[in-house]
MARLO-928322 format. One line per 4 residues: number of its first residue (from 1); their letters; for each residue x, y, z of C-alpha. Coordinates in steps of 0.05 Angstrom, whole numbers, always signed. Layout:
NUM> a> X,Y,Z  ...
This chain:
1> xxxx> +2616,+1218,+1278  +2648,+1165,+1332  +2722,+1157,+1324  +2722,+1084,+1289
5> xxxx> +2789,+1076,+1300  +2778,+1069,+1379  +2760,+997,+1412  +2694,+967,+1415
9> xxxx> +2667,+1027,+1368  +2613,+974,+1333  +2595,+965,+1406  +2588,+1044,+1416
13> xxxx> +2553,+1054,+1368  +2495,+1008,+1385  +2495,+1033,+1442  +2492,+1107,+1415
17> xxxx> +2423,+1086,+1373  +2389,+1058,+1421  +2393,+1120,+1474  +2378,+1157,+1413
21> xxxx> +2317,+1117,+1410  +2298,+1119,+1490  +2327,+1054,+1508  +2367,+1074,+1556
25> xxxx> +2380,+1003,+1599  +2393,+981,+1522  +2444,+1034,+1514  +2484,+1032,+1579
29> xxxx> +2496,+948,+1569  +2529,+967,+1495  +2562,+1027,+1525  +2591,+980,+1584
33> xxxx> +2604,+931,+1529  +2650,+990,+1489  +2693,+1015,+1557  +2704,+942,+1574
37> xxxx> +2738,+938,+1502  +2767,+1012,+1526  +2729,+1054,+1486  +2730,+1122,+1522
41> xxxx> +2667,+1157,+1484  +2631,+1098,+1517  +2656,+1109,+1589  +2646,+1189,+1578
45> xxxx> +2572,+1177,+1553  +2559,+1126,+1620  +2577,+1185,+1649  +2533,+1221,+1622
49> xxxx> +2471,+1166,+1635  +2491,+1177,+1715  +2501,+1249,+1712  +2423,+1262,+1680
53> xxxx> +2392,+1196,+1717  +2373,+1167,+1643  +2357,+1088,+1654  +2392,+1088,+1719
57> xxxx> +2387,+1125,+1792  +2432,+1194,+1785  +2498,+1187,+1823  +2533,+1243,+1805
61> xxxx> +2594,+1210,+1842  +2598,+1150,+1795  +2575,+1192,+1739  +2642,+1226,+1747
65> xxxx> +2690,+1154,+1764  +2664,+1154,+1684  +2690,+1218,+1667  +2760,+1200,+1688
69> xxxx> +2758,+1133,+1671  +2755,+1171,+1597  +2796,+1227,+1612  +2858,+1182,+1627
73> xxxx> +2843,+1150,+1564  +2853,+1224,+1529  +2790,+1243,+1520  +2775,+1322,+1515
77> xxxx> +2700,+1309,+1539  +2700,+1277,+1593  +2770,+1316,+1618  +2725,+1381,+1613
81> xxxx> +2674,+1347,+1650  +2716,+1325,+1708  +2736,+1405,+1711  +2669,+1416,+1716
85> xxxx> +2653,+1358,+1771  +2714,+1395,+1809  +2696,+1467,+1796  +2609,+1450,+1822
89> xxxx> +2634,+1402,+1870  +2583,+1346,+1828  +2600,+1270,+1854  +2673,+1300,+1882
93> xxxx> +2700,+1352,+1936  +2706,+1425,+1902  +2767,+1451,+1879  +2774,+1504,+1836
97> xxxx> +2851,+1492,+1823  +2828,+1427,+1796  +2777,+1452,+1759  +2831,+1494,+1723
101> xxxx> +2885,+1430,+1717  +2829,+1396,+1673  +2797,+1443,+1634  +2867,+1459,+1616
105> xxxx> +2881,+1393,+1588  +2815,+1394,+1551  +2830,+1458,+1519  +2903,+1435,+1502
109> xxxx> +2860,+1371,+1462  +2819,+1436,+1426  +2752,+1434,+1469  +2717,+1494,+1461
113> xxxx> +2676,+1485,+1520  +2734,+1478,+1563  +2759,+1548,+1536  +2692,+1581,+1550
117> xxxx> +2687,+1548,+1625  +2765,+1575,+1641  +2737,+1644,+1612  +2680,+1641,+1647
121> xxxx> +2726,+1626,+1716  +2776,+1683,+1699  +2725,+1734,+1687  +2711,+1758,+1759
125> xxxx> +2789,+1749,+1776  +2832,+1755,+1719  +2796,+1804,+1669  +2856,+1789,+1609
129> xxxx> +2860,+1708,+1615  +2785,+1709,+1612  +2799,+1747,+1548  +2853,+1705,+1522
133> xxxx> +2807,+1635,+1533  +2742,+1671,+1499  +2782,+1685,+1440  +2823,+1625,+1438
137> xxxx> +2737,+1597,+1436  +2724,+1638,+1381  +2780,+1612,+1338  +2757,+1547,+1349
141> xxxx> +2685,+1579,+1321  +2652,+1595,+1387  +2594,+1653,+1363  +2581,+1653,+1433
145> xxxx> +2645,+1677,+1462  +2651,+1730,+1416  +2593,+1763,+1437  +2623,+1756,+1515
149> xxxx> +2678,+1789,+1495  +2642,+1844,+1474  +2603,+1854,+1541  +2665,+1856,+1572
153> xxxx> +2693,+1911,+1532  +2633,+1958,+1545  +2618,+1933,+1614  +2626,+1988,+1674
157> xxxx> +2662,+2027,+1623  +2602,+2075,+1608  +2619,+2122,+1554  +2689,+2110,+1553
161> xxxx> +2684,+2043,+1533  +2703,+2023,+1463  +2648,+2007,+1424  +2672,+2004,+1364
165> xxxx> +2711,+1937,+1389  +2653,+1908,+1410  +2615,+1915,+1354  +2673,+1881,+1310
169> xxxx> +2667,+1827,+1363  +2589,+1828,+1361  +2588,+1835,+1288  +2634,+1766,+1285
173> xxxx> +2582,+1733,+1335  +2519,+1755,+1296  +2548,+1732,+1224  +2561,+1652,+1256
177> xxxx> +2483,+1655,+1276  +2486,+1677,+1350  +2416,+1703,+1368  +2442,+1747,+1426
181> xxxx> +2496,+1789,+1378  +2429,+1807,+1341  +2395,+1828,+1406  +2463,+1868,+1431
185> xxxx> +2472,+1906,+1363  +2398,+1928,+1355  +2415,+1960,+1430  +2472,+1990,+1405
189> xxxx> +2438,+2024,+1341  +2373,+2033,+1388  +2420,+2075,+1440  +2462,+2097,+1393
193> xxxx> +2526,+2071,+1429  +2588,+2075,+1379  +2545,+2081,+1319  +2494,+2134,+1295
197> xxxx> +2423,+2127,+1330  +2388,+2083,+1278  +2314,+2046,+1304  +2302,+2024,+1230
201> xxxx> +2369,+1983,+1239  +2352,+1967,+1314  +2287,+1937,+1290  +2321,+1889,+1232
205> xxxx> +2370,+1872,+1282  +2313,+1844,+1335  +2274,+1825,+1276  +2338,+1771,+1264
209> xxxx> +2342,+1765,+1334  +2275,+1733,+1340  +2280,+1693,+1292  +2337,+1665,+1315
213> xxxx> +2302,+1654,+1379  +2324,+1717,+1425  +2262,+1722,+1475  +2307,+1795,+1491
217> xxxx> +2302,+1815,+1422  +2228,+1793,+1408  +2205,+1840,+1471  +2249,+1898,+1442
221> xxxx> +2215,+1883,+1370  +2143,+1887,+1404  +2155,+1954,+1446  +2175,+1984,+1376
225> xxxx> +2115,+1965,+1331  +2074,+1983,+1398  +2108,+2059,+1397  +2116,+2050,+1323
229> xxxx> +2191,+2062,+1339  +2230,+2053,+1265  +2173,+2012,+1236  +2101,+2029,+1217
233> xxxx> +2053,+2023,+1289  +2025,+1958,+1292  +1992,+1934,+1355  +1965,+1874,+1334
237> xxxx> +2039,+1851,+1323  +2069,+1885,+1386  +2016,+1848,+1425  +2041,+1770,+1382
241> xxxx> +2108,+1792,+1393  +2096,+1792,+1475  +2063,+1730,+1475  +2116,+1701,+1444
245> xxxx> +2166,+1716,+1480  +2117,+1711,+1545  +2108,+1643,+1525  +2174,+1629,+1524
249> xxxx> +2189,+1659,+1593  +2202,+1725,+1592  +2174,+1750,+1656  +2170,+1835,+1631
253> xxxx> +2135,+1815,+1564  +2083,+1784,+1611  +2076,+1841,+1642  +2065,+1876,+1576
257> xxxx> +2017,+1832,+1548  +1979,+1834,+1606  +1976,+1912,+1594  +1959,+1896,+1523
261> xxxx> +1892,+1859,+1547  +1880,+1923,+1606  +1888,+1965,+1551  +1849,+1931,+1489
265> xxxx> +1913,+1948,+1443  +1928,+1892,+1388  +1877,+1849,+1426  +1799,+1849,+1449
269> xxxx> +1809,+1875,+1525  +1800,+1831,+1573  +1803,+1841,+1645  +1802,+1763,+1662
273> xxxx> +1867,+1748,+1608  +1907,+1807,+1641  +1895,+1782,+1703  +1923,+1718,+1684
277> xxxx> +1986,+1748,+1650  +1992,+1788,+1705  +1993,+1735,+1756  +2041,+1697,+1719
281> xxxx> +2085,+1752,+1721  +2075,+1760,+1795  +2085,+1691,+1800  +2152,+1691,+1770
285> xxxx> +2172,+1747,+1816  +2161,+1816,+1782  +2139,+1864,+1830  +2093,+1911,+1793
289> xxxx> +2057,+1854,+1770  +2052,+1839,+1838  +2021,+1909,+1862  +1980,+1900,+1797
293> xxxx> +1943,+1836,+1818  +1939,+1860,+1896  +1903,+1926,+1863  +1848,+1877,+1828
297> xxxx> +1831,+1848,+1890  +1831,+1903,+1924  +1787,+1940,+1874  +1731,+1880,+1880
301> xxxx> +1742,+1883,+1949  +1784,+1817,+1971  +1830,+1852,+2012  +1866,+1799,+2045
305> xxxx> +1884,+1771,+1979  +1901,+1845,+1958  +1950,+1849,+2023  +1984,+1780,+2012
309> xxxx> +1998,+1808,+1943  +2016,+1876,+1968  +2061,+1847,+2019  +2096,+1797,+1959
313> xxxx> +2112,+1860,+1932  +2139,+1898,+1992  +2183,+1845,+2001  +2219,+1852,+1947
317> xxxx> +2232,+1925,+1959  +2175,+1953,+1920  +2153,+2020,+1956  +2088,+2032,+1922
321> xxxx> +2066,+1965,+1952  +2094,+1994,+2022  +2042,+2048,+2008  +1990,+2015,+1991
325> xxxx> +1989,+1968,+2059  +1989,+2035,+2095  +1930,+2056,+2063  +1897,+1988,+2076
329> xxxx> +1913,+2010,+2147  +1888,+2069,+2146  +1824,+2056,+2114  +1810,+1993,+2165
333> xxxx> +1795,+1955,+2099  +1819,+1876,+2103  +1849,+1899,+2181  +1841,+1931,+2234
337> xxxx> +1845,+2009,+2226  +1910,+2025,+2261  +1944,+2080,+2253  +2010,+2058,+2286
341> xxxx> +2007,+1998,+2230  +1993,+2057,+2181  +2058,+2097,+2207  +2098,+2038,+2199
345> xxxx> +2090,+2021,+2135  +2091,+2090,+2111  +2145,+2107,+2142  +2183,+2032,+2106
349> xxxx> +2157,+2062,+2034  +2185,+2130,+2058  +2252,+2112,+2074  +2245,+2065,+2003
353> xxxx> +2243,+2129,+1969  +2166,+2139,+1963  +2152,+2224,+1962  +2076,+2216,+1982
357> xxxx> +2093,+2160,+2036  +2138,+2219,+2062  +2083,+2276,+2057  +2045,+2221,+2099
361> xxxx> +2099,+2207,+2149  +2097,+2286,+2161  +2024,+2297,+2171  +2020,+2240,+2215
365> xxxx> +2082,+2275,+2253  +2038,+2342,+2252  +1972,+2307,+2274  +2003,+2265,+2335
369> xxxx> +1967,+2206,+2293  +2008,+2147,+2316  +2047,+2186,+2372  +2057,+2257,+2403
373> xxxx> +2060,+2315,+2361  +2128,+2328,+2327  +2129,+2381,+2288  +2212,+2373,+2280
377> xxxx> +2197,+2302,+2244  +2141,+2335,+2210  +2175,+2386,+2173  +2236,+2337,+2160
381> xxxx> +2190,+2292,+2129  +2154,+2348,+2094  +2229,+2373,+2068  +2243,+2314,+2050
385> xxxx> +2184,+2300,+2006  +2188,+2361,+1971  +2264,+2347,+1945  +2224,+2303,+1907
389> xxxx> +2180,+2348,+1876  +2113,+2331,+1918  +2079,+2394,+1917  +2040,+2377,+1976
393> xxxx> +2090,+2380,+2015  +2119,+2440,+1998  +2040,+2469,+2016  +2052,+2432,+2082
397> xxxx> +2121,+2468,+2092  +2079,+2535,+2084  +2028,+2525,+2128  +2079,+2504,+2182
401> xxxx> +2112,+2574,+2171  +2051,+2608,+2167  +2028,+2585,+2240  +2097,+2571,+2268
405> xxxx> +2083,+2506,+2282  +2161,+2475,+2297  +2192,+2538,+2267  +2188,+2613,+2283
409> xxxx> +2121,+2642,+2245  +2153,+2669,+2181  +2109,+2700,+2130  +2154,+2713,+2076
413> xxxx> +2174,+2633,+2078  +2103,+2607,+2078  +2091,+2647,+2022  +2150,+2626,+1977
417> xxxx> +2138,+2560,+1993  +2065,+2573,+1977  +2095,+2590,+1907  +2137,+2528,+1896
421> xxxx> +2078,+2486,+1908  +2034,+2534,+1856  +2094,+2520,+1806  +2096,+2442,+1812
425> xxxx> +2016,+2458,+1799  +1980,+2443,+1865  +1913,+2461,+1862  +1900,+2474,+1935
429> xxxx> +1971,+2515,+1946  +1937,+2557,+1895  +1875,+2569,+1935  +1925,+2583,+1990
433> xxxx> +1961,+2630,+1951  +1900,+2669,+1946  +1888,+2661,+2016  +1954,+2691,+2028
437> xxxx> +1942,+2748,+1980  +1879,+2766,+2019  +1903,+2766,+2097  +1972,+2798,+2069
441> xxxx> +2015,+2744,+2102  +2076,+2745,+2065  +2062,+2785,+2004  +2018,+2858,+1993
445> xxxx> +1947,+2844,+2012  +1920,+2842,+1946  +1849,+2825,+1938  +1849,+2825,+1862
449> xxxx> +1899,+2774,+1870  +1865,+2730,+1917  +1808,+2730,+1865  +1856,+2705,+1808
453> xxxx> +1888,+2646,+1844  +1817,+2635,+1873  +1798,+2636,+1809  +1845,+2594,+1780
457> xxxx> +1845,+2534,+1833  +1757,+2539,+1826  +1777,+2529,+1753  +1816,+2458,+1770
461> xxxx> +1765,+2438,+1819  +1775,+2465,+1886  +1713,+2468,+1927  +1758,+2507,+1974
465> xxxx> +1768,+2561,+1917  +1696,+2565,+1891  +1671,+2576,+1971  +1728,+2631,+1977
469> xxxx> +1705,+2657,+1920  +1640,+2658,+1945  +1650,+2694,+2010  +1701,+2739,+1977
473> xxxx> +1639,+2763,+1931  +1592,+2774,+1993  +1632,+2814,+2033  +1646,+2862,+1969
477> xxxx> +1582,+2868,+1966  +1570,+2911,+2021  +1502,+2875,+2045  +1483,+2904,+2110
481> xxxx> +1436,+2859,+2122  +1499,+2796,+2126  +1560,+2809,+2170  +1624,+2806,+2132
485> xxxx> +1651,+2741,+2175  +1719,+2738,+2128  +1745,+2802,+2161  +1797,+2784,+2213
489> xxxx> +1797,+2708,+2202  +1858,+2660,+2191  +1865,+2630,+2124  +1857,+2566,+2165
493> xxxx> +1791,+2599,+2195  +1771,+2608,+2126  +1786,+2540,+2099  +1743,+2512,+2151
497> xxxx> +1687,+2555,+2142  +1684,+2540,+2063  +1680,+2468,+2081  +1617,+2470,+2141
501> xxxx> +1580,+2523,+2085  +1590,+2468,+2028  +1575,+2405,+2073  +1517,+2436,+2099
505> xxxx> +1491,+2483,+2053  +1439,+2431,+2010  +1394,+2423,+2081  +1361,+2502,+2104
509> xxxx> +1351,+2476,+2181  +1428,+2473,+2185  +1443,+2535,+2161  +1429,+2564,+2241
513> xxxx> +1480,+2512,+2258  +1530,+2531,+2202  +1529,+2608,+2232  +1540,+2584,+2301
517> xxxx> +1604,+2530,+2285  +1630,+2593,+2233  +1627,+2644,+2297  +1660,+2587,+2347
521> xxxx> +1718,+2590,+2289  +1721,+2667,+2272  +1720,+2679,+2346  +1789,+2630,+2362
525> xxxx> +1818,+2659,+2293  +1809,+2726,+2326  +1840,+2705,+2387  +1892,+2675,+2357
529> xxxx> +1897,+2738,+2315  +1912,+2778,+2386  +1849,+2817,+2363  +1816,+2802,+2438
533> xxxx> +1880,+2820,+2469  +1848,+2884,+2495  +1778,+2857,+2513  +1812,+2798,+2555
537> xxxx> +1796,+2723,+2542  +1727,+2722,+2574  +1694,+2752,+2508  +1716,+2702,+2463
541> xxxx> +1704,+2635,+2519  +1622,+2677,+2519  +1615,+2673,+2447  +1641,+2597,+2450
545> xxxx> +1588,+2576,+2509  +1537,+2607,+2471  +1552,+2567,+2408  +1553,+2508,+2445
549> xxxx> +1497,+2505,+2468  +1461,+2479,+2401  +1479,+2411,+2394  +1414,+2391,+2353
553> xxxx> +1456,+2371,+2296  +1518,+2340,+2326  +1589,+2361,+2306  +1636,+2334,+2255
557> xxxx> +1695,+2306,+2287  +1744,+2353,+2252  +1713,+2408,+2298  +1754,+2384,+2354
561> xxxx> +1812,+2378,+2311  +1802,+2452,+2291  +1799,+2485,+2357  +1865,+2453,+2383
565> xxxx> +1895,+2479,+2319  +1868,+2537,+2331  +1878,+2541,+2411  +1950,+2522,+2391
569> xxxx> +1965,+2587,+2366  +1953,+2620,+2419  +1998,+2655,+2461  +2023,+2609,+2534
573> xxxx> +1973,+2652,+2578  +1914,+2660,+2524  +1918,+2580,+2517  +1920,+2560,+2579
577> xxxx> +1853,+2595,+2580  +1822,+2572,+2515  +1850,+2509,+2495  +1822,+2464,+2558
581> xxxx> +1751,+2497,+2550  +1755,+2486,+2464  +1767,+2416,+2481  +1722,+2408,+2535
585> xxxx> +1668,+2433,+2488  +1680,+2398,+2420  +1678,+2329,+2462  +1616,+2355,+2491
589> xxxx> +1588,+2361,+2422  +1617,+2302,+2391  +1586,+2268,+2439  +1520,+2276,+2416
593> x> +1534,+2250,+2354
């Protein structure tokens, strides 16, 4: 109620009903009519008219002449107002000394406000005045400022800090209505911070919460009826909850609901409505909602909407997104294929802390892909990968070993790294393992080994395994009449046999051509073996010319990639002989794809 002992307060007050009613030209003329009389509510509340641009052009500068035209009348308003004109620099140079001078003087007239702005300045600076002003606000019945006080009791202090304070402080806050003292203690009993681990209590905390209007505590409600976290499940009402509080802002419940639709849970799925929650998420600058909507369009094939998306995303840090432009890359799918493009990006999610985007970094490193060969970076990357647990990489790390590609051939290491990957449950390290098992490289040739990790990766899908399998079958049999190809091979030999048997082996006129490419690659695995060290290099170049010659059927271009793997294992004088002639031949055949 105005003050009716101060002059011109009839005048005020007409002036207060008629901006109550929108008539804003009709309130500042009764206003002006009240400070002319020297009413200082009326020359705070003109003020006020500039400062929001209600009936008249904002001037933030005269909106603040008002202010201490009223605060040199005494008033507490408009003197924490002027601090605040100082302290934003609003309508007057900024000066934070100032800023303190009259929010001061409002607080010494009992202005709340003006004891929660000087808090609010301390804070950073001064941790115990910002104390002293919050409390001095909560005396004056400031719900608010009790619950600052108790984030700044708990805040960096990690378990040391004293929660038991702040709940007396958040308890004070929550009992005079404040909506965010019932979001902080349903954390606290959530976490069990200070108090016994409760989620019944957590839940009738952010049950108050949002019904006082905490969009915090309404999301925190909704993820426990979706768990059915200290109340009975209920999806229906995790999925109201988000929209609620999605309606009302809150950019992760979005994100939630839009999950809820994906999903069908609480709601009829719907692909369209997700997409729109999801969008608005993105929209309001939440990153996996971001990679979420760049992954629709991708999946219905708009990739340049899917890379604008994607690259939203990698801007703000996000390195799945970094990923995912690689692949775009890679694939040639809404750009150019590049492979430099490819290494770039892979290498940004990489060093962003993406494991696969470092596995990638490494084979491309191995290959020469976007650059020499290097197998240094290659097993750095690979190392690096596998500190994070990607078993692929560890497999990578084995193979490297195994061939002594980068590092001296070491048996014993390819096999325990072999392991490692086996253990983080790598389906193709287990077909390796086998592998392993059955050349003896690294471990007791063991064929009844072999069979079990063969066994075992055919079981999780391996067509690598079930062909090893396979062949390790055959050539137990004993059948004179088929010649027992495994003997002497490379496990990498072998690999690459397994896949030529199972990508031609549905079309009979191919097998001929399967027999030839699986001598070309028995006969380097040999040599690279040293097993035509005695016969010179002339025997194995014979068998090559003589495979080479069929070219009905063309080559698959990982042929050529093959016999430079293969030529590269060679010794310097036995690859200066083979590795030219390999290459000379596998472009010979690729061209007549």
């Amino acid at each position: 109620m105005a003050d009716q002992s101060l002059p011109g307060h009839e005048f005020f007050e007409r002036g207060r009903a008629a901006e109550d009613a929108g008539d804003y030209d009709g309130a500042l003329a009764w206003y002006q009519r009240a400070a002319a009389a020297g009413n200082s509510w009326a020359m705070c509340n003109i003020g006020c008219l500039y400062q929001q641009g209600n009936g008249v052009s904002r001037d933030d500068a005269l909106a603040t002449e008002w202010f201490l035209k009223a605060a040199e009348q005494g008033d507490d308003v408009a003197m924490n107002n002027v601090g605040y004109a100082f302290q934003h620099g609003r309508g007057i140079a900024k000066d934070t000394e100032q800023a303190i001078v009259w929010y001061r003087r409002a607080a010494e007239h009992e202005n709340v406000d003006a004891c929660i702005n000087l808090g609010d300045l301390y804070q950073a600076a001064n941790h115990d005045e910002a104390l002293r002003w919050y409390t001095k606000a909560v005396e004056r019945g400031h719900a608010g400022a009790a619950r600052v006080i108790a984030l700044m009791l708990v805040k960096g202090a990690g378990s040391a800090a004293p929660y038991a304070e702040a709940m007396r402080w958040l308890t004070i806050a929550f009992e005079r209505g404040d909506a965010g003292a019932a979001y902080l203690l349903g954390e606290l009993y959530h976490d069990g911070l200070g108090v016994e681990k409760d989620h019944t209590r957590a839940a009738a905390y952010w049950r108050e919460g949002e019904q006082r209007g905490s969009v915090r505590a309404t999301r925190r409600l909704a993820s426990l009826y979706r768990r059915g976290d200290g109340v009975r499940q209920d999806l229906a009402e995790a999925a109201m909850l988000y929209r609620k509080s999605a309606e009302h802002g809150d950019i992760d419940s979005m994100v939630c609901l839009a999950s809820a639709y994906e999903m069908g849970e609480g709601v009829a799925a719907d692909a369209a409505e997700a997409l729109r929650w999801y969008r608005q998420a993105a929209e309001h600058g939440n990153d996996l909602a971001m990679r979420i909507v760049a992954a629709t369009y991708a999946l219905h094939g708009d990739y340049a909407k899917a890379l604008e998306w994607f690259r939203k995303a990698a801007d703000k840090g996000n390195a799945e997104a970094m990923y995912k432009i690689a692949l775009l890359h890679y694939a040639g799918e809404g750009v150019p294929q590049d492979d430099a493009e490819t290494m770039m990006w892979a290498r940004k999610a990489a060093e962003a802390g993406h494991a696969i985007a470092m596995w990638t970094v490494g084979v491309f490193y191995e290959d020469g892909r976007a650059g020499p060969q290097d197998f240094d970076q290659a097993m750095i990357w690979y190392q690096r990968a596998a500190e994070k647990g990607h078993a692929g990489a560890m497999l990578s790390i084995s193979n490297l070993y195994r061939d002594g590609r980068g590092v001296p051939r070491d048996a014993e290491a390819a096999a325990n790294w072999c392991r490692r990957a086996v253990d983080h449950g790598d389906v193709e390290a287990m077909n390796t393992l086998g592998c392993l098992y059955l050349d003896g490289i690294g471990l007791p040739r063991d064929e009844d080994e072999a069979s079990r990790w063969f066994e075992e990766a055919a079981k999780q899908g391996s067509d690598y395994a079930v062909q090893n399998l396979e062949r390790l079958r055959e050539a137990n049999e004993d059948d004179p009449e088929r010649p027992v190809i495994l003997e002497g091979g490379t496990v990498e030999a072998r690999r690459w046999i397994a896949d030529f048997r199972r990508w031609h082996r549905q079309d009979p006129a191919r097998q001929r051509w399967f027999e030839y490419l699986t001598l070309i690659i028995v006969a380097l695995a040999q040599c690279a073996k040293g097993e035509f060290e005695q016969r010179g290099d002339q025997p194995a170049i014979d068998v090559i010319d003589a495979c080479c010659t069929v070219t009905d059927y063309g080559v698959n271009f990982e042929l050529e990639r093959l016999l430079n793997h293969m030529a590269a294992t060679l010794s310097p004088e036995w690859r200066t002989a083979i590795a030219p002639h390999a290459r000379a031949k596998a472009a010979e055949l690729a061209r007549n794809l």
